[in-house]
N, C-alpha and C positions, 0 to 999 in steps of 0.2 A: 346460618349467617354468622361470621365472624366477626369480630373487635375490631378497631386499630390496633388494640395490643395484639391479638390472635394472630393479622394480620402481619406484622410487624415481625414476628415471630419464627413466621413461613418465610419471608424474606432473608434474615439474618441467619437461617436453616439452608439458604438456600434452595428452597423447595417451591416458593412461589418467584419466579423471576420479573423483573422489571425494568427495563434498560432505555433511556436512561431513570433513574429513577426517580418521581416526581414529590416532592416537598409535601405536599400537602394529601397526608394518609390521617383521617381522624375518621370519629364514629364510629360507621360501618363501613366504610368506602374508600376507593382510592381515584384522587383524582384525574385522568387522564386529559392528554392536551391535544388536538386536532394537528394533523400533519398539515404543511403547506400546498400540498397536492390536491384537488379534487378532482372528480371526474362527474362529467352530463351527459346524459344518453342522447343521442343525435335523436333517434325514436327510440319507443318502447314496443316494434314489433320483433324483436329476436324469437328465436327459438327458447323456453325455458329450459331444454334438455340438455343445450350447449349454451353458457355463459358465453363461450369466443362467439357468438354470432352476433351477439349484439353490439352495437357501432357507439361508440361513444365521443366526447373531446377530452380533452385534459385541460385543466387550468394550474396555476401556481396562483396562488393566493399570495398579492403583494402586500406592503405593509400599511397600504392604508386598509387594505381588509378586503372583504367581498361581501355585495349587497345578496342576501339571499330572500329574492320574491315572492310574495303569496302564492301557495299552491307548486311552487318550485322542489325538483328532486335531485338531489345530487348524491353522491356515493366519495364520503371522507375516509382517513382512519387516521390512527391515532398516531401523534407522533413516538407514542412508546411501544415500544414491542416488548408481548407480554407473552411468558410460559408458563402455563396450568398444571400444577399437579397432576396427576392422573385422576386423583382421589376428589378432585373439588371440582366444582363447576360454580363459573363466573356470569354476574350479569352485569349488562349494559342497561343504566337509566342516565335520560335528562335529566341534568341539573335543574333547580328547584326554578332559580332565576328565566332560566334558559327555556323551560318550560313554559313558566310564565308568558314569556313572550311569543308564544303559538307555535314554537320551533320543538320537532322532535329531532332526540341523535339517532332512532332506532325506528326503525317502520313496525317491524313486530318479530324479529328475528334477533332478541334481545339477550344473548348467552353466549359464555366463553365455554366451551365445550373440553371438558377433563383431556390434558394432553395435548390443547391447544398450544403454538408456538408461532410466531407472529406478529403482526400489526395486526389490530382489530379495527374492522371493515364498520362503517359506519351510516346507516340510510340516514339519510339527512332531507327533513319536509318540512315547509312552513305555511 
């Protein structure tokens, strides 16, 4: 596990990318911000083999927000796109608050995987 400063470090190296880059890196952590897109599964009977099977909608999250319901699953990411070292692997947790309120960002597939390059895909339940 690395610092802010550790963190910080990798960035100004160039090595850990972050675009755009968000203000608030302390602790251990870096904060990341939800994109305005989500996505809801029409159903959850697809295929697991193929992702494309499965039927989805799209939303845009306006600004007065989106109500997200008890037991509701939707599919975020982040609005920053994030590139992994080769050498580090990243995790995804709920914030402490955001926890609190019965809301997970990650079902259980909670890691930026060495070499990742991307928006990070986000299970969103409440």
């Amino acid at each position: 596990m690395l610092s802010d400063k550790d963190i910080i470090k990798l960035i100004k190296r160039k090595k850990l990318l972050i675009k755009p880059l968000p203000r608030n890196i302390h602790g251990a952590h870096v904060n990341l911000h939800l994109s305005n897109i989500i996505l809801k599964y029409k159903n959850e009977k697809g295929d697991l083999k193929d992702n494309s099977s499965f039927d989805f909608d799209k939303f845009l999250i306006k600004k007065s927000g989106y109500e997200l319901k008890p037991g509701e699953f939707i599919l975020g990411s982040t609005l920053e796109k994030v590139s992994m070292p080769d050498d580090f692997l990243g995790f995804i947790e709920t914030k402490g608050n955001i926890a609190r309120a019965g809301i997970q960002a990650h079902n259980s597939d909670g890691h930026i995987d060495p070499g990742f390059s991307g928006n990070i895909t986000l299970e969103i339940k409440k």
